[in-house]
C-alpha positions as CSV (number, residue, x, y, z in Angstrom):
1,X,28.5,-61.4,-44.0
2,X,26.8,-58.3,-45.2
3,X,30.1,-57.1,-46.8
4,X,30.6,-60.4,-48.4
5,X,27.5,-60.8,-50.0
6,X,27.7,-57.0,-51.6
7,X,31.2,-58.2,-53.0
8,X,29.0,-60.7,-55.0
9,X,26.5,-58.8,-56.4
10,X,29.5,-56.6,-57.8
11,X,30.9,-59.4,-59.3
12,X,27.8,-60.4,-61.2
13,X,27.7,-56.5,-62.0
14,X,31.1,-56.7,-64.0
15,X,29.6,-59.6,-65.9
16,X,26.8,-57.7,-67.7
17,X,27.1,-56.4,-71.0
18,X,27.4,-52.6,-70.6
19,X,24.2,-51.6,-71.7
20,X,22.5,-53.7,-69.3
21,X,24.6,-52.8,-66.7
22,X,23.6,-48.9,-67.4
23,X,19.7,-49.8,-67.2
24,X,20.7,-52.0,-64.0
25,X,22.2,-48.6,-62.1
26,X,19.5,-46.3,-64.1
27,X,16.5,-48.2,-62.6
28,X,17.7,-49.8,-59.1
29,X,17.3,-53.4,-59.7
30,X,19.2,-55.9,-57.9
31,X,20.7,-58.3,-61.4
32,X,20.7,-61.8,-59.1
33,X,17.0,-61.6,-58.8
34,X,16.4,-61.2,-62.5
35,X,15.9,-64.5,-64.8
36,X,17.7,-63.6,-67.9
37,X,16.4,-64.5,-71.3
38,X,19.1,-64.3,-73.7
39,X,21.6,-66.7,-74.6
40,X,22.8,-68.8,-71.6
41,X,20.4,-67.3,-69.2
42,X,22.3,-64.0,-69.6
43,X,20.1,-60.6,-69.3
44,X,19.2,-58.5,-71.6
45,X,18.1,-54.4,-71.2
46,X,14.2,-55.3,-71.7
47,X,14.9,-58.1,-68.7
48,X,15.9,-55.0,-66.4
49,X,13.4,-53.2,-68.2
50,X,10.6,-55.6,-67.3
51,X,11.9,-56.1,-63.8
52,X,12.2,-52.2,-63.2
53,X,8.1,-52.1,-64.1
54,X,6.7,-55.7,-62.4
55,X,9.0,-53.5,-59.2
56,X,7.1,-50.3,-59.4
57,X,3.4,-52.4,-59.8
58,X,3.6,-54.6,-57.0
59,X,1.9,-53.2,-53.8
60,X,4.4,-51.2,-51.5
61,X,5.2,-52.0,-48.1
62,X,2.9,-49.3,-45.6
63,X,5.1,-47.6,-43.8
64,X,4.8,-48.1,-39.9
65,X,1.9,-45.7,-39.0
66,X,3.1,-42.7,-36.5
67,X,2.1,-43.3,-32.9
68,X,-1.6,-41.9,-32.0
69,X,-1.0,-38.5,-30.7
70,X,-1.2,-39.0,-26.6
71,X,-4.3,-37.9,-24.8
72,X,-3.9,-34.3,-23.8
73,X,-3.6,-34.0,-20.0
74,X,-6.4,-32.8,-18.4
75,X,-7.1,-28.8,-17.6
76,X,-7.5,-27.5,-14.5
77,X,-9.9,-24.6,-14.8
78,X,-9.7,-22.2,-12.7
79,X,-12.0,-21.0,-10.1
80,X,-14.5,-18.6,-11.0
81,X,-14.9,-15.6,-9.7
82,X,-18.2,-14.4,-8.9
83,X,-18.8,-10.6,-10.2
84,X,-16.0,-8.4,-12.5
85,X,-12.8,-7.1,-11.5
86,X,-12.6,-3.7,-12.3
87,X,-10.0,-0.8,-11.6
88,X,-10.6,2.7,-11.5
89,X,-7.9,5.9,-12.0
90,X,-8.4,8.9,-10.3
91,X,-6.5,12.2,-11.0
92,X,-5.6,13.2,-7.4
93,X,-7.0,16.3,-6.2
94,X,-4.6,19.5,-5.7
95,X,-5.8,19.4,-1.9
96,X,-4.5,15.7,-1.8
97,X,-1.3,16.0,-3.9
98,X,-0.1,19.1,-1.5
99,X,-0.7,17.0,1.7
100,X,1.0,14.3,0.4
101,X,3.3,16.8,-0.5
102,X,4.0,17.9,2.9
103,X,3.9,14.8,4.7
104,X,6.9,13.1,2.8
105,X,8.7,16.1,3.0
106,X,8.0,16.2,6.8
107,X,9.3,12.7,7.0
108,X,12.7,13.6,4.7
109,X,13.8,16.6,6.6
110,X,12.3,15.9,10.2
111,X,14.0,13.3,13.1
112,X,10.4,12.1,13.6
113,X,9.9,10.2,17.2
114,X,6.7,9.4,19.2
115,X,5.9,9.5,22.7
116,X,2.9,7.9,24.6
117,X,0.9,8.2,27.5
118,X,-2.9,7.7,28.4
119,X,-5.3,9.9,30.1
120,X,-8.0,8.9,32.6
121,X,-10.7,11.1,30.7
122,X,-13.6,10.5,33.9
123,X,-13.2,14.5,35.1
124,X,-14.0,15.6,31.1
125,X,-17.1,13.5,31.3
126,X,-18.1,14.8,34.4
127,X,-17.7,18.0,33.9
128,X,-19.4,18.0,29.6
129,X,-21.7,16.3,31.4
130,X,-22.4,18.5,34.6
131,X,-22.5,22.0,32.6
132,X,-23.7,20.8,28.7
133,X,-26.8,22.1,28.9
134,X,-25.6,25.0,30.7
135,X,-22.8,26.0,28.2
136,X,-25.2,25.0,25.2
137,X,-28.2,27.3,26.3
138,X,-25.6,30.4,26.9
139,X,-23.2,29.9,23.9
140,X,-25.3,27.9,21.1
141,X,-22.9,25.2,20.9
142,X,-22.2,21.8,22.3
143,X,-19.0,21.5,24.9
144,X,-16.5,19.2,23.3
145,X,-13.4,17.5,24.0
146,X,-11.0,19.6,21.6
147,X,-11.5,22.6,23.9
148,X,-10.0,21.0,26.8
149,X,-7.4,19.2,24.8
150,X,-6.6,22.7,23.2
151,X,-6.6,24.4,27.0
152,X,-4.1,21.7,27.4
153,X,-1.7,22.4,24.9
154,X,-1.5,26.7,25.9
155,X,-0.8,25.3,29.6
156,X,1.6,23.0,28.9
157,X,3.6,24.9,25.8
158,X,4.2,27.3,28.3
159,X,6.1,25.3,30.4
160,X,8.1,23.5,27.1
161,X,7.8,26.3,24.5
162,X,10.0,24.0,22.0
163,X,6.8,22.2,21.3
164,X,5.2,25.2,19.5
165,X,8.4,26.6,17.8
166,X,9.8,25.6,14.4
167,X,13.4,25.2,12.4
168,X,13.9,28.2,9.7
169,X,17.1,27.5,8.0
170,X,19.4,26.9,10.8
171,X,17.2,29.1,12.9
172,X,14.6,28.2,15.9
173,X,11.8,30.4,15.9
174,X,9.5,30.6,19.0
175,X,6.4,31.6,18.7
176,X,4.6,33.8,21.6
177,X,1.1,32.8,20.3
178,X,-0.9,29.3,20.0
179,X,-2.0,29.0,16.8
180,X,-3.7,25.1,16.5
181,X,-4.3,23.3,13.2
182,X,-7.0,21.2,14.0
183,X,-7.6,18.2,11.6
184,X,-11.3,17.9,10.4
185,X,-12.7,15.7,8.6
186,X,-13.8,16.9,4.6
187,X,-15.6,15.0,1.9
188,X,-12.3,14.5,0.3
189,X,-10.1,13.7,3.5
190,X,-8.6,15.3,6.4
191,X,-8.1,19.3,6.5
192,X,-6.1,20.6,9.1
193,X,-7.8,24.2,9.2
194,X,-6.1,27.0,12.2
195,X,-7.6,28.2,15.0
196,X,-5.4,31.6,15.7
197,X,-4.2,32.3,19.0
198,X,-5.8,29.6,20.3
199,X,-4.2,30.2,23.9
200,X,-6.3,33.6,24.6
201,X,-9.8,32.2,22.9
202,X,-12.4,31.1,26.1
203,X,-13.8,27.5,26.2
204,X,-16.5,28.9,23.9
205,X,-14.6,30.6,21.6
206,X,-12.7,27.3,21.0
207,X,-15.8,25.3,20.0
208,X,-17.4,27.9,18.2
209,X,-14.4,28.3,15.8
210,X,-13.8,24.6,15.4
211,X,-17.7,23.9,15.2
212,X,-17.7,26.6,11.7
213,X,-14.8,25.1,10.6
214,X,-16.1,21.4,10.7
215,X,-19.3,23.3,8.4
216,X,-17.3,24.9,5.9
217,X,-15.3,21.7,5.2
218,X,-18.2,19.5,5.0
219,X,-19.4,22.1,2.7
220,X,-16.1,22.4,0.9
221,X,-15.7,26.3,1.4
222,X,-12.9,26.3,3.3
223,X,-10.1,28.1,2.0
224,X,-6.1,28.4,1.9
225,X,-5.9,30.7,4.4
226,X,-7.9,29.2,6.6
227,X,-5.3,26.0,6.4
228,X,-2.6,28.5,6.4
229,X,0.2,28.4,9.0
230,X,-0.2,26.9,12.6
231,X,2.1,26.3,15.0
232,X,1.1,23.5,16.0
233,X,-1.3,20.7,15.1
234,X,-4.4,18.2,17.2
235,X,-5.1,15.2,15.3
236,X,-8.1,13.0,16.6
237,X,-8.5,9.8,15.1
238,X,-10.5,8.6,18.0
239,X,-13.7,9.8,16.0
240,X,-13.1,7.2,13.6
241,X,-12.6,4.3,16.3
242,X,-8.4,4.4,16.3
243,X,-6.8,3.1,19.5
244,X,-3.5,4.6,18.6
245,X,-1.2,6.0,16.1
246,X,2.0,8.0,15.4
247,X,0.8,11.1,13.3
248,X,2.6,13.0,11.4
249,X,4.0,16.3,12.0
250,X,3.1,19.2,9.4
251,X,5.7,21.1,8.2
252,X,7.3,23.7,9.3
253,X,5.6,22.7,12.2
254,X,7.4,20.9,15.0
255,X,4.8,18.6,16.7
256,X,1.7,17.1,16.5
257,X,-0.7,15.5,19.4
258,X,-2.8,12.0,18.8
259,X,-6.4,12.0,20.4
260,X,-7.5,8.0,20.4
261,X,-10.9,6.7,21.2
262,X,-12.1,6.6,24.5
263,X,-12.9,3.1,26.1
264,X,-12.8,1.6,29.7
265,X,-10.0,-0.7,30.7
266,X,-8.8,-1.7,34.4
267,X,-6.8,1.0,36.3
268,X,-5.7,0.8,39.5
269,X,-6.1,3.3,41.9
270,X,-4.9,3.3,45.7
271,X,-4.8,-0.5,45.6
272,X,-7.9,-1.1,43.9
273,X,-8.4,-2.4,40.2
274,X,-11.0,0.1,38.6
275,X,-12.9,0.3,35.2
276,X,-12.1,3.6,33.7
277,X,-12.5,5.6,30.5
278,X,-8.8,5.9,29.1
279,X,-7.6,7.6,26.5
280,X,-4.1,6.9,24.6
281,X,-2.3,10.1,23.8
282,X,0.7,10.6,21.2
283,X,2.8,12.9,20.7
284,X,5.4,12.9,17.4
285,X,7.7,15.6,17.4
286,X,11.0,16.7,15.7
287,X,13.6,15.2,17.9
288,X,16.0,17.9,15.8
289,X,14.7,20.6,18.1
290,X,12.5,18.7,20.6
291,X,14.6,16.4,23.0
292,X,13.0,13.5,24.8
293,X,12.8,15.0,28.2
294,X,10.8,17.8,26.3
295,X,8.7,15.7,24.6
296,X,7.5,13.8,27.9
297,X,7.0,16.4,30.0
298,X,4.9,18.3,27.6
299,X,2.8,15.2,27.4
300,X,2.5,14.3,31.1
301,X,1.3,18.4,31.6
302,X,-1.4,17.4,28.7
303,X,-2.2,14.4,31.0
304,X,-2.1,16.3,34.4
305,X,-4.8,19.1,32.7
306,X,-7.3,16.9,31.1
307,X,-7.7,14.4,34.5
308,X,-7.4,17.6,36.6
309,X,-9.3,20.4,34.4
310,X,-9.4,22.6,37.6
311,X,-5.3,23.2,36.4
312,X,-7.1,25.1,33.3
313,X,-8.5,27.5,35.5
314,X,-5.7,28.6,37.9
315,X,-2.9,28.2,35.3
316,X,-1.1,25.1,37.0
């Protein structure tokens, strides 16, 4: 119907006189909807003309308003955060960039391992307790543990020297002396200062060494030397509440023993279930040069000393 009606309207578009049929295409008119004026109805230019303006005058058609823009969705805010958060860089220290030094290096060239055991630690007590004030009042210092854990160590390195020797090149050095880096704590971490030929000090000697050392870190006047070689190291996290750990061995040394805090838990001896104060001991070691058997028979000698200190005295 459409195209049929179009066909029309050309029709009547051939019958106009060419001028009016130039104003008709010049000014968009539709010719059927124009009443001519000139001579038999027919239309003129000024009818086109006329109908063109009377178009353009009459009100136009408002265009279909666009959609109201939808509501936005509603914003979750998010939960506020009482107080700032802040961040804070911090060159490390030389002191803390050569132990971390060390330690990855001991844990890219070493076979680390660790081996456990605990330690009844009731004939220590009793006998810091027993002599204290005794050993105080003659040497000016307090009896600690670390003297009968060092003790420990001399008796039983002798037994497994492989413990306290080290790997040079594709060399095993063993070393005739106990020299024991003891860790310490510092204002700025752990220090692992050396107590030299810690096998022939006395009981005293022992605490008095480890005492100054404890003083010079706190004061920060310990020096290189004084952290300088060691054959092999005592760790005791139990001053800081630790249960148990694996430390880490410090290079070139080959092992390292883990002191733990000392609580009571339920043993039981000859049949009976007892409350005792244990301790958890740990030993990592270089499995390179230290083989298991080594490893737990150093550890159960450590054990054997420390609930038995009489062993300390008569070399057993």
């Amino acid at each position: 119907m459409a195209g049929g009606e179009a066909a029309a309207g050309d029709d009547h578009i051939t019958t106009l006189s060419p001028a009016v049929r130039r104003a008709v295409l010049e000014y968009h008119v539709d010719p059927s909807k124009i009443r001519g004026s000139g001579k038999d109805g027919r239309l003129t230019k000024d009818d086109v003309i006329a109908a063109a303006q009377t178009k353009a005058e009459a009100p136009q058609a408002k265009a279909p308003s666009a959609p109201a823009p939808a509501a936005p969705a509603p914003q979750v805010k998010a939960p506020v955060v009482a107080g700032e958060r802040r961040e804070e860089r911090v060159k490390m220290t030389r002191l803390r960039q050569t132990i971390a030094k060390r330690l990855k290096e001991a844990q890219n060239n070493a076979a680390l391992l660790t081996t456990f055991n605990d330690v009844d630690m009731s004939a220590v007590i009793d006998a810091r307790a027993r002599y204290k004030d005794l050993f105080e009042k003659k040497h000016g210092i307090r009896l600690g543990f670390m003297g009968f854990f060092v003790k420990a160590v001399a008796l039983a390195a002798k037994d497994v020297p492989a413990v306290n020797a080290s790997i040079e090149g594709d060399e095993i050095v063993y070393h005739d002396y106990l020299d024991v880096s003891v860790a310490v704590s510092a204002p700025k971490g752990l220090v692992v200062p050396v107590v030299r030929n810690a096998d022939r000090m006395s009981f005293a000697e022992i605490e008095k060494t480890i005492a100054e050392y404890g003083k010079r870190a706190k004061e920060g006047t310990l020096t290189a030397d004084d952290m300088a070689g060691g054959t092999f190291t005592i760790s005791n996290g139990g001053v800081f509440g630790s249960l148990l750990s694996t430390p880490i061995i410090n290079p070139p040394q080959s092992a390292v023993l883990g002191m733990h805090r000392i609580e009571e838990r339920p043993v039981v001896k000859d049949g009976q279930i007892l409350a005792r104060p244990m301790m958890y001991l740990a030993l990592s070691y270089d499995h390179r040069l230290i083989d298991g058997r080594e490893a737990v028979t150093f550890l159960v000698r450590i054990k054997e000393a420390i609930e038995d200190p009489t062993r300390l005295l008569i070399d057993l």
